[in-house]
N, CA, C and O of each residue as an XYZ file, in Angstrom:
276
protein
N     132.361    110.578    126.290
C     131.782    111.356    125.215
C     131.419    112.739    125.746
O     130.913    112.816    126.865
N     131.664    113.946    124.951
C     131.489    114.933    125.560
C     129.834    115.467    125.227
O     129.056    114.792    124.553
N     129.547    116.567    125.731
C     128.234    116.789    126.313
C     127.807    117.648    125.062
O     128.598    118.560    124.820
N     126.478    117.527    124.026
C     125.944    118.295    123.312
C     126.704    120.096    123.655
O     127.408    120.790    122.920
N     126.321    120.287    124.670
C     126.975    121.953    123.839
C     127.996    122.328    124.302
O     128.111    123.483    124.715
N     129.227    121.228    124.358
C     130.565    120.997    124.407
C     131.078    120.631    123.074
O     132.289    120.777    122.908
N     129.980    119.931    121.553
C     130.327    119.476    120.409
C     130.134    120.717    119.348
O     129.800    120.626    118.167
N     130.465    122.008    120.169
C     130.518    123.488    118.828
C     131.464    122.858    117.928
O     132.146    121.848    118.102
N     131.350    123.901    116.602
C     132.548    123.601    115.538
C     133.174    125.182    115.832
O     132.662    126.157    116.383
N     134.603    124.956    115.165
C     135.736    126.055    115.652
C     135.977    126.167    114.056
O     135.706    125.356    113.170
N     136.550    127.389    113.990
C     136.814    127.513    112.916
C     138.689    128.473    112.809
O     139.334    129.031    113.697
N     138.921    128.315    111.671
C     140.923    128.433    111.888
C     140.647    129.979    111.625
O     139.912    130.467    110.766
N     141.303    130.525    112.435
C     141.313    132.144    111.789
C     142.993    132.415    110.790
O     143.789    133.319    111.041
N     143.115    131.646    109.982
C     144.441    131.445    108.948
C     143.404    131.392    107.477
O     143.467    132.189    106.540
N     142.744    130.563    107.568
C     142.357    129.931    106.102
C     140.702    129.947    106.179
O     140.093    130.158    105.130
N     139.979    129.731    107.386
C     138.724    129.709    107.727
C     138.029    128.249    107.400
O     136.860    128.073    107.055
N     139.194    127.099    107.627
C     138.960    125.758    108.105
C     137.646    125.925    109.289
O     137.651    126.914    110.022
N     136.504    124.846    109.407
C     135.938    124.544    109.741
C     135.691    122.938    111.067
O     134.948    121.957    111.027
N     136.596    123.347    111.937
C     136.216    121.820    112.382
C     134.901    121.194    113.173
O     134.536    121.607    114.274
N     134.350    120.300    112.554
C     133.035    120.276    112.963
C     133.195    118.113    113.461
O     133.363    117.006    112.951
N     133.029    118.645    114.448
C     133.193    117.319    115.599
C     132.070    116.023    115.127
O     132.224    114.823    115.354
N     131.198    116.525    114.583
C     130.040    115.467    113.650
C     130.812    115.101    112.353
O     130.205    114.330    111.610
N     131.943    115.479    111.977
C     132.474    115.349    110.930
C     133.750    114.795    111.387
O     134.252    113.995    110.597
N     134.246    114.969    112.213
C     135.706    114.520    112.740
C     136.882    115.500    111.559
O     136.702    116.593    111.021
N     137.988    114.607    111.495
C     138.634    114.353    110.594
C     139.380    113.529    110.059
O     140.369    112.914    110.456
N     138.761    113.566    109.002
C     139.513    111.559    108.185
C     141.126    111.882    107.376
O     141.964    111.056    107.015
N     141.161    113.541    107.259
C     142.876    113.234    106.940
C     143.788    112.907    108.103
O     144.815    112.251    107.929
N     143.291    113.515    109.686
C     144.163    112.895    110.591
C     143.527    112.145    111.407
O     143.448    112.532    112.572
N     142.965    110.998    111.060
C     142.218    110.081    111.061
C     141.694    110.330    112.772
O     142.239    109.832    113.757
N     140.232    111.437    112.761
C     140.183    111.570    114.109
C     138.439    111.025    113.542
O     137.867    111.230    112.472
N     138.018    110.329    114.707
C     136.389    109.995    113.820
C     135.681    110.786    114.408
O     136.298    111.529    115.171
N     134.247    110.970    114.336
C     132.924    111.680    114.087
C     132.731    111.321    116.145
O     132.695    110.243    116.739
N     132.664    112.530    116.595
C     132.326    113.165    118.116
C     133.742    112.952    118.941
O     133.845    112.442    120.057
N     135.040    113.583    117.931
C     135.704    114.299    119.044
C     135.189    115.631    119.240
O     134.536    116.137    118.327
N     135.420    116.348    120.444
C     135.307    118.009    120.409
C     136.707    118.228    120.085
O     137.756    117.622    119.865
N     136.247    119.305    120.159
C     137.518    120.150    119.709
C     138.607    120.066    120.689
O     139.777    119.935    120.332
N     138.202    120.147    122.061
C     138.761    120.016    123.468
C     139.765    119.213    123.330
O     140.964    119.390    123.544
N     138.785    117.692    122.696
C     139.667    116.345    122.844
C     140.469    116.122    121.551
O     140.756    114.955    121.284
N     140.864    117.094    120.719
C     141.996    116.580    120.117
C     143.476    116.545    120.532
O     143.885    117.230    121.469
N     144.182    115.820    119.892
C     145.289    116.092    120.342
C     146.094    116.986    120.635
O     145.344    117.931    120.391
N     147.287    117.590    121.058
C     147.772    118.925    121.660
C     148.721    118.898    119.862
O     149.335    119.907    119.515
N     148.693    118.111    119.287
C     149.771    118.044    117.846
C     148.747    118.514    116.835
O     149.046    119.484    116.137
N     147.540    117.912    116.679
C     146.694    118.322    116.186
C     146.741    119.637    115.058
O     146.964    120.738    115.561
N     146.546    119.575    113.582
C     146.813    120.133    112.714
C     145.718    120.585    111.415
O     145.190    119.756    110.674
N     145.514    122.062    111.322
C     144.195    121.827    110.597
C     144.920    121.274    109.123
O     146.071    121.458    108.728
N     143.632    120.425    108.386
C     144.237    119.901    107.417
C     144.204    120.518    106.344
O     144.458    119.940    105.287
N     143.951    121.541    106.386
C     144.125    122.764    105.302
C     145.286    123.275    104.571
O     145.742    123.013    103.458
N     145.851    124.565    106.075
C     146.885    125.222    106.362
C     148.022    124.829    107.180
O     149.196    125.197    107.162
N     147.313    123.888    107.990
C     148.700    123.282    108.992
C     148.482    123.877    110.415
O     149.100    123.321    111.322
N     147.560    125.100    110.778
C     147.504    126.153    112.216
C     147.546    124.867    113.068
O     147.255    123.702    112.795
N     147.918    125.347    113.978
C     147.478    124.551    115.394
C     146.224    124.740    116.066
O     145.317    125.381    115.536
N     146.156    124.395    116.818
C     144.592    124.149    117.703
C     144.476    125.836    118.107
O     143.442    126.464    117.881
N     145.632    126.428    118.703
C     145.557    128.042    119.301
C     145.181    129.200    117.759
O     145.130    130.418    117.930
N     144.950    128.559    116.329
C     144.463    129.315    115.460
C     143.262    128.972    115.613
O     142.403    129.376    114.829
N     142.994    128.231    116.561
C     140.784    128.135    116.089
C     140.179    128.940    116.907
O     140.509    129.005    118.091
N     139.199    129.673    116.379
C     138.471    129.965    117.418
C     136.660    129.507    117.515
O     135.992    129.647    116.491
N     136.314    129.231    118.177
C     134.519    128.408    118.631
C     133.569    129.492    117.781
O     133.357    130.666    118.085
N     133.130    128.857    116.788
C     131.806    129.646    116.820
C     130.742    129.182    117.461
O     129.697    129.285    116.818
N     130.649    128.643    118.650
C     129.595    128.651    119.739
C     130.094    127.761    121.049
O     130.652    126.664    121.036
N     129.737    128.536    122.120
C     130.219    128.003    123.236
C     131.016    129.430    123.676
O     130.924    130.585    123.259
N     131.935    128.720    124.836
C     132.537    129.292    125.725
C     133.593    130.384    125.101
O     134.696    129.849    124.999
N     133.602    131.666    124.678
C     134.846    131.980    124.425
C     134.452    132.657    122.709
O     135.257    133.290    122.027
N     133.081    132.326    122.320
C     132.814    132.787    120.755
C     132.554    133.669    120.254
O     131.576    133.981    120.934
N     132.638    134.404    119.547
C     131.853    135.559    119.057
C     130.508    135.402    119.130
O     129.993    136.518    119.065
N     129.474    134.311    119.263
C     128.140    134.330    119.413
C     128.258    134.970    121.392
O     127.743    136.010    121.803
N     128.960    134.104    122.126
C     128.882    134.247    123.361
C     128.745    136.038    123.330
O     127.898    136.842    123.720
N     129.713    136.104    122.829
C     130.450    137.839    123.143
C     129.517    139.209    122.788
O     129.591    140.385    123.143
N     128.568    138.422    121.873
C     127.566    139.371    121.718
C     126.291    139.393    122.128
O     125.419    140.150    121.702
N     126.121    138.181    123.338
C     124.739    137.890    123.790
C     124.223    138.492    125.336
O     123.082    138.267    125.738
């Protein structure tokens, strides 16, 4: 299980999908505390379709919160 502030939500910069790891996702049947990390490399938002390289963290390593602190 990954570590509290390893469980940020990412969001798709295509459509502004939300993936939030307390929520999983039940269209590609992923359940409640993957991170984002641990999805699959196929992994598809269920929106638009982006891949994992359209998300970007709104918190954690790499976010626009980071980038402005």
């Amino acid at each position: 299980m990954a570590k509290a502030e390893e469980m940020y939500q990412c969001q798709s910069v295509n459509c502004g999908c939300i993936y939030d790891p307390d929520r999983g996702d039940r269209k590609s049947k992923v359940p409640k505390g993957v991170c984002f990390a641990d999805l699959p490399d196929d992994w598809r938002c269920p929106i638009c379709g982006a891949t994992k390289k359209n998300f970007r963290p709104l918190g954690g390593p790499g976010s626009t919160a980071a980038a402005s602190a």
